[in-house]
N, C-alpha and C positions, 0 to 999 in steps of 0.2 A: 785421912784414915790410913793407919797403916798395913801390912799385911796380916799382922796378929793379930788384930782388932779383927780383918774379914774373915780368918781362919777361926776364930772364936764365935762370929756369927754362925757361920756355917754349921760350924759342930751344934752350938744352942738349937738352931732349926734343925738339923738331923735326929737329936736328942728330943724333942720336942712333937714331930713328924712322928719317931717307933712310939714315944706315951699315948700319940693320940691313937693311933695305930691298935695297941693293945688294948685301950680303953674301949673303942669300937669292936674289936673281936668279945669282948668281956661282955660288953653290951645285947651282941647277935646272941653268945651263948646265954646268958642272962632269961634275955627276954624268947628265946627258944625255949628253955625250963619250964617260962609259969605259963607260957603257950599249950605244951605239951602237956602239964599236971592241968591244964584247965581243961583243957579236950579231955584227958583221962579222964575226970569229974564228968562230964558230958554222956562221956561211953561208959561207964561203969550206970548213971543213972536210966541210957537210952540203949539199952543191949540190942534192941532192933537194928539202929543203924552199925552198919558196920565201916564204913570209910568215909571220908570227908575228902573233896576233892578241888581241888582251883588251879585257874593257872594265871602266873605272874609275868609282866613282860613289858618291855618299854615296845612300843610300833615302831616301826624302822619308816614309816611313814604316816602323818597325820592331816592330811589334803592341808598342807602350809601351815598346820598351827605346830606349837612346839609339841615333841616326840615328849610324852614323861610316862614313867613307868606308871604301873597301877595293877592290881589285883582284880582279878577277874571273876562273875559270879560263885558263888559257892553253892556246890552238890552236896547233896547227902544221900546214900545207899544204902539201900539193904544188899548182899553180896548178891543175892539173884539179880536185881539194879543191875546191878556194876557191868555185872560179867554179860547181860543180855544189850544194855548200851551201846548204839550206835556212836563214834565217835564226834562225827558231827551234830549228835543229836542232843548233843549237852548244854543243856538250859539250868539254868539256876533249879536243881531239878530237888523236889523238897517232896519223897512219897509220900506225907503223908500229909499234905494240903491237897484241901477238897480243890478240884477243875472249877473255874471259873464260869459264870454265870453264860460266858457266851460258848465255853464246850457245850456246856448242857441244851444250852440254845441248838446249837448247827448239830448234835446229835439228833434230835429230836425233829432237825429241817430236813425234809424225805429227798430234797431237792440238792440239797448238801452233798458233792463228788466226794469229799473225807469224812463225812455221818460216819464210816465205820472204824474210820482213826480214833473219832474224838470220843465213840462210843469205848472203844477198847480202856483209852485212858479213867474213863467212869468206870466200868470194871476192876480197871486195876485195882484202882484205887477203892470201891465197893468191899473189893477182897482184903485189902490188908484193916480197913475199916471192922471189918468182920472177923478178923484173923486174931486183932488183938484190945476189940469194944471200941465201942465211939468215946466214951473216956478218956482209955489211954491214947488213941490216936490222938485226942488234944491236947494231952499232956506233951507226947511227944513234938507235934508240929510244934505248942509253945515253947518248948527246951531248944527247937531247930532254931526257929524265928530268937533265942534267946543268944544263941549262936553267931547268928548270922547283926546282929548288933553287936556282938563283940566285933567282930570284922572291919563293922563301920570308925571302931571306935579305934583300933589300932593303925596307927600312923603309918602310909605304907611304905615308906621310908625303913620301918624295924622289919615289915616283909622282906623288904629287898636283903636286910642285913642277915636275916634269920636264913634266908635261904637260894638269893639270887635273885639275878633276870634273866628271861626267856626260861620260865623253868614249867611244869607240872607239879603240883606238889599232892600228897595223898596222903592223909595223916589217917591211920586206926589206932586202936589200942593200944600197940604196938612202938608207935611211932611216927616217923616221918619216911617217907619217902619221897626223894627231889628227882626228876627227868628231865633232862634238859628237852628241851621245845619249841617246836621250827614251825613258827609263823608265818602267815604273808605282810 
């Protein structure tokens, strides 16, 4: 093989390299778009919530199995949510699914050190129940839970491309906001 021949390869894979390049960026934007106008759909039908939040991130350690990225539970807020949230206190947090058979359990157990945690979370959630009918609070939890299988269904692969690793991400109406985000 002579040197024109390797100088020819070279340039082919260079050439080859920026197509895939920008087909990947075309992609992230793409699939950013019907992300976006789908969430709009979502907020324009569930005015109650107001942000949607997750966080993305390869582990920089996996006790020996491979490090691979992955998207992390999904929130949803109403802005008092948001803004009263502990940072650590972020659970796949869905207002307006009813507490679980064992909140209602260890509320009601007199014997129970956090009875008044779990009672609080009944409250809460009694209030927004109340705030906008037990109806629509099903409509909405079923719109979240409608949401939250989109999630399952998007390859997280197009997450990383749509927006990064190590990130926060926060989508409203609005948009997207990305933060980068410092793990252990």
């Amino acid at each position: 093989m002579t040197d024109n021949n390797l100088d020819a390869l070279h340039n082919e894979m260079v050439d080859l390299n920026a197509k895939i390049k920008a087909l990947q960026e075309q992609a992230a934007k793409t699939s950013q778009e019907v992300f976006k106008a789908s969430l709009a759909k979502f907020f324009d039908n569930i005015p109650e919530i107001k942000m949607i939040f997750w966080r993305q991130y390869t582990p920089y350690f996996n006790d020996g199995d491979a490090c691979e990225f992955s998207v992390g539970d999904v929130n949803f807020y109403t802005e008092e949510d948001r803004d009263s949230d502990e940072e650590d206190g972020w659970d796949a947090f869905n207002p307006f699914m009813a507490p679980s058979d064992y909140v209602y359990r260890e509320a009601a157990n007199e014997g129970n050190r956090y009875r008044d945690s779990y009672q609080t979370q009944i409250d809460a959630y009694n209030e927004r129940v109340s705030g906008v009918g037990a109806e629509r609070a099903a409509q909405i939890h079923r719109a979240i839970e409608d949401v939250k299988n989109m999630f399952r269904e998007i390859d997280d692969d197009y997450f990383l491309m749509m927006f990064g690793d190590h990130v926060e991400v926060t989508a409203t109406r609005n948009g997207f906001q990305v933060d980068e985000f410092d793990h252990d």
